[in-house]
Each structure stands twice: as C-alpha cells, then as structure tokens.
N, C-alpha and C positions, 0 to 999 in steps of 0.2 A: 360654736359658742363664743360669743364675745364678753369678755369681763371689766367692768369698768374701775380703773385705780384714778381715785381725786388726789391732786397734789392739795396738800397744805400750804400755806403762804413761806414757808421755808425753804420750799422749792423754786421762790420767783425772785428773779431780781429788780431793783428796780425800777432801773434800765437797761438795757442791753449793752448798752454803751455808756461812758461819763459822758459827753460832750456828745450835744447834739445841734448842728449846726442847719440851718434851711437854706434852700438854694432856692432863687427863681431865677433859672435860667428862659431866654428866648426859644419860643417853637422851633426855630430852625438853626439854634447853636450845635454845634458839635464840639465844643473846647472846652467850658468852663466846665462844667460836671466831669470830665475825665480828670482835669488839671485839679481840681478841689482833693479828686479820690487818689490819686496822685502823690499829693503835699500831704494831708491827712492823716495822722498814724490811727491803722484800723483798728489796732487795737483798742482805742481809747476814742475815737472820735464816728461819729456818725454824719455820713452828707445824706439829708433829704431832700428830692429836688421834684418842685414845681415848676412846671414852664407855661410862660406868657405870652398872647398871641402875636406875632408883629409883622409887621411888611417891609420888605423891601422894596425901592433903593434905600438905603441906609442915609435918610433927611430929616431936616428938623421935621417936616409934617407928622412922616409916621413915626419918629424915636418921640416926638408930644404924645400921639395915639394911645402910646403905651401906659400912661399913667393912669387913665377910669380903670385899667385891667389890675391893676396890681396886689388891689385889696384880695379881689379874687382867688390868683394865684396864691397868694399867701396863706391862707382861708385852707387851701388844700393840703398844707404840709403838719401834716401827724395833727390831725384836727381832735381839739380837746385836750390834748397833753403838751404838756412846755418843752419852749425851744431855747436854747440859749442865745441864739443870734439869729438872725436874719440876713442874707447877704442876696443883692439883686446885680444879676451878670449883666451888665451894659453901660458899658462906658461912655459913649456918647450919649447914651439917652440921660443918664444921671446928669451930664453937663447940661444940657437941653430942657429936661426938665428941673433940674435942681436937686442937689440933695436934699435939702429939708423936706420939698416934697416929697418926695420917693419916700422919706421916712414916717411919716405921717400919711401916705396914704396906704403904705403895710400896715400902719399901729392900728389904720380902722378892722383889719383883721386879726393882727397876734398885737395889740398893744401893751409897753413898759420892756417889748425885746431889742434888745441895741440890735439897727439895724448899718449894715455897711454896703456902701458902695464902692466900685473902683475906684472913684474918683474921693472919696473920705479915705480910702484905705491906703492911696498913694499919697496925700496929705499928710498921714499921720506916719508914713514910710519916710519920706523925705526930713521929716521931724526929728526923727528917730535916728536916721544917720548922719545930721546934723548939714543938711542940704538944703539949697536956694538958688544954686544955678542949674538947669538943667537942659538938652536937648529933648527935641519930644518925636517921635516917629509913630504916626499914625496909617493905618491902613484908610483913612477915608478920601473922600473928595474934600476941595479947598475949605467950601464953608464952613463944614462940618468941624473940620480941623482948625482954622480961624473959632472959632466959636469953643471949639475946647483950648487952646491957647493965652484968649481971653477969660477962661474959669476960671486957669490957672496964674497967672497974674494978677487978675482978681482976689484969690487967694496967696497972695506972697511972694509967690514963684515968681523968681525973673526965669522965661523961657526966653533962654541966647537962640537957639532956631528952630522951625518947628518945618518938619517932612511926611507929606503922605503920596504916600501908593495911588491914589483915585480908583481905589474900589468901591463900586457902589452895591453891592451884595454881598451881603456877611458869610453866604454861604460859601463864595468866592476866597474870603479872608483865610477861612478855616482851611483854604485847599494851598496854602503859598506853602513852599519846602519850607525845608530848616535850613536848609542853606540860605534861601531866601530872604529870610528872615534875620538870620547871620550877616549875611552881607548888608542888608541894607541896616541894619542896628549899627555897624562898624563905619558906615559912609556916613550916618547921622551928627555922631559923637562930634560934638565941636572941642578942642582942646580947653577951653575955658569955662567947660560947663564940669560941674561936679561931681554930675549923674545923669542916665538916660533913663529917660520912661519907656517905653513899649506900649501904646496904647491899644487896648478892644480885646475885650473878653472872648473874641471870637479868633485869634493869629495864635498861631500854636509856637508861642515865644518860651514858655514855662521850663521846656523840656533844655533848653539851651543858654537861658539865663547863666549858668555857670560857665559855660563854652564863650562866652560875650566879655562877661568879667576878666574874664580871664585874659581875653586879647586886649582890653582897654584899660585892664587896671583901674579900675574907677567900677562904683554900683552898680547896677544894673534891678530897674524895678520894670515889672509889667502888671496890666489891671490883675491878670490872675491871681501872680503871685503875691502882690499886696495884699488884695480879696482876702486869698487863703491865711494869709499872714496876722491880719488884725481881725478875722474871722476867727480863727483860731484862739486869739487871746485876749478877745471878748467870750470868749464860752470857756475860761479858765484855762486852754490848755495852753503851757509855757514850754514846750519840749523844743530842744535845738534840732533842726532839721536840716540834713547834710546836702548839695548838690542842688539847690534850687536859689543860687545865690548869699552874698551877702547877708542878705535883711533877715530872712531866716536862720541862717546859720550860729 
C-alpha cells in the first residue's frame, strides 16, 4: 500500500542555497569547476555548471569558435529560474574574443545577470589591491600570450614581463604539478612588479596561490581565483575566505 503526504508550501525553500552562481566551463576543462567548488562556501553558495564545445590547440581560430556557442551553454544552466552571475572559464578566449562580447552573447540567453570573465575578474582583482605593475605567467604559446598581454595593457596594466610554457592543449595545462606550477610562478616574478597573475582557467594554480604568496611576499592572483572571487561578490556573497590567497582573504 502506498500513501501519498503533499507538502504544503511551508515545507519548501526558496532556494536551496542563497547564492547561485553559473559556470560555463570548456568540454575538455578539468580545473575550473573543481576550483569554483573549492573557493565557494557550500553552505551558502551553489556552482551550476554548463560546458562549451571547443577545440584544441589552444589559438586564436578555435578560442574565436567559442563565441556562436555561448548563448547556448548558458541557456542550459537551471533554465527558467535566476542566476545571480554568470561566470565563463576561459581566459584566453575572453582576451580573443573580448569581454563585452562574451557578455552580450550570454545575456542572449540569461539576460540583466553580471556576467564575469577571467579576464574582468583579474581587472577588478588588481583594482582592488591597489595594483598596475604586474608579471604574467601563462601556459600558452607566444601568440596567444602576446595578444593577452596586449589586453592587458590595453586595459591599464603595465605588464613588466610576460612568460609561457607553449602548451598548446589545455588538457595538457590541467596535467602540470604543483610543483610546477610553483616553480615557474617564482622564476616569473620580476622584483619590480607589484603582483603576479597565473593565467588559464585550466593550470591547477588555485590550490597554491597561498604557497606562492607566501615565498614572494607580494599577491598572487590566477583566472580562477579572480573568477571565484568577483563571482562571489556579484551574487552577494562577501564572506572572507581563508588559504586561497591575498584577494580573498
């Protein structure tokens, strides 16, 4: 015998969570959704995540690609009920394609949600700690790297010098140690720069950003932790969050 009990509306909240934050991560990322759930206090925050299609090598051609897909992806995350932010994991391609773009071609799906990119979210990270000189360490090849170095100067930034790895597969970025990663953040750091960035939503830098600081005495920002950071506090939450850096903290 089965019996059926209806809750009344007394029983529902809601939302599950206060803060519900969307993710469009890349098909073939492995970092940014771990590092979001990570930073994120669960109590209080919710990561949704869509992912969009892309190709490697990691060039202007396919990081352009990515932009007819975005509305899309967007479109998928908790369709019909509001999101408080938007946030799309790829830092080269928001240089490449542009942030205003990115941002306007998610609104044709969740439109009036602040949307963030790596590249707006280290913007407003460098703002925030009163920064304009930086070193910048990226995992890509030259171009790619030249062309996010020129964003950033574009935007304000004097970058004192700028270092990548020539990886041309992101799925490759995602597999570098942490030692790795450590190491080359510490050969990057120019004495004259204020702060280092950590570029690509895909280098598992997030977990060591405090391990970094800590040897350089000086900031330490990467796309994630930006991401999560003004992610975060565009969907209200303001909570200090311990071990993932400076910016946070």
């Amino acid at each position: 015998m089965t019996v059926e009990v209806r809750a009344d509306l007394a029983h529902y909240r809601e939302r599950p969570v206060k803060h519900r934050i969307g993710l469009i991560a890349l098909a073939t990322d492995h970092t940014s959704e771990r590092d979001m759930q990570a930073i994120a206090p669960a109590d209080d925050v919710g990561i949704y995540v869509s992912r969009v299609a892309n190709r490697n090598p990691t060039n202007k051609e396919n990081l352009l690609a990515m932009q007819p897909r975005l509305a899309e992806a967007a479109s998928l995350i908790l369709s019909g009920e509001a999101l408080d932010v938007v946030a799309y994991a790829c830092t080269s391609a928001s240089v490449m394609i542009g942030d205003e773009t990115v941002k306007r071609s998610i609104h044709e799906a969740k439109p009036d949600v602040p949307v963030v990119t790596p590249t707006t979210a280290a913007f407003a990270a460098f703002a925030h700690l009163n920064v304009r000189r930086v070193s910048l360490l990226t995992p890509y090849i030259e171009p790619v790297t030249s062309a996010m170095r020129d964003y950033f100067e574009a935007h304000g930034l004097d970058v004192v010098n700028a270092v990548c790895l020539g990886i041309e597969d992101d799925r490759m970025m995602a597999k570098l140690t942490l030692e790795a990663v450590v190491d080359a953040a510490l050969a990057t750091m120019k004495p004259t720069a204020e702060a280092l960035f950590v570029s690509c939503t895909a280098v598992p830098a997030v977990s060591v950003v405090q391990a970094i600081e800590d040897r350089l005495k000086k900031p330490v920002v990467t796309s994630n932790q930006a991401m999560a950071w003004q992610s975060l506090r565009l969907a209200g939450c303001h909570r200090s969050i311990k071990g993932f850096g400076k910016l946070l903290s």
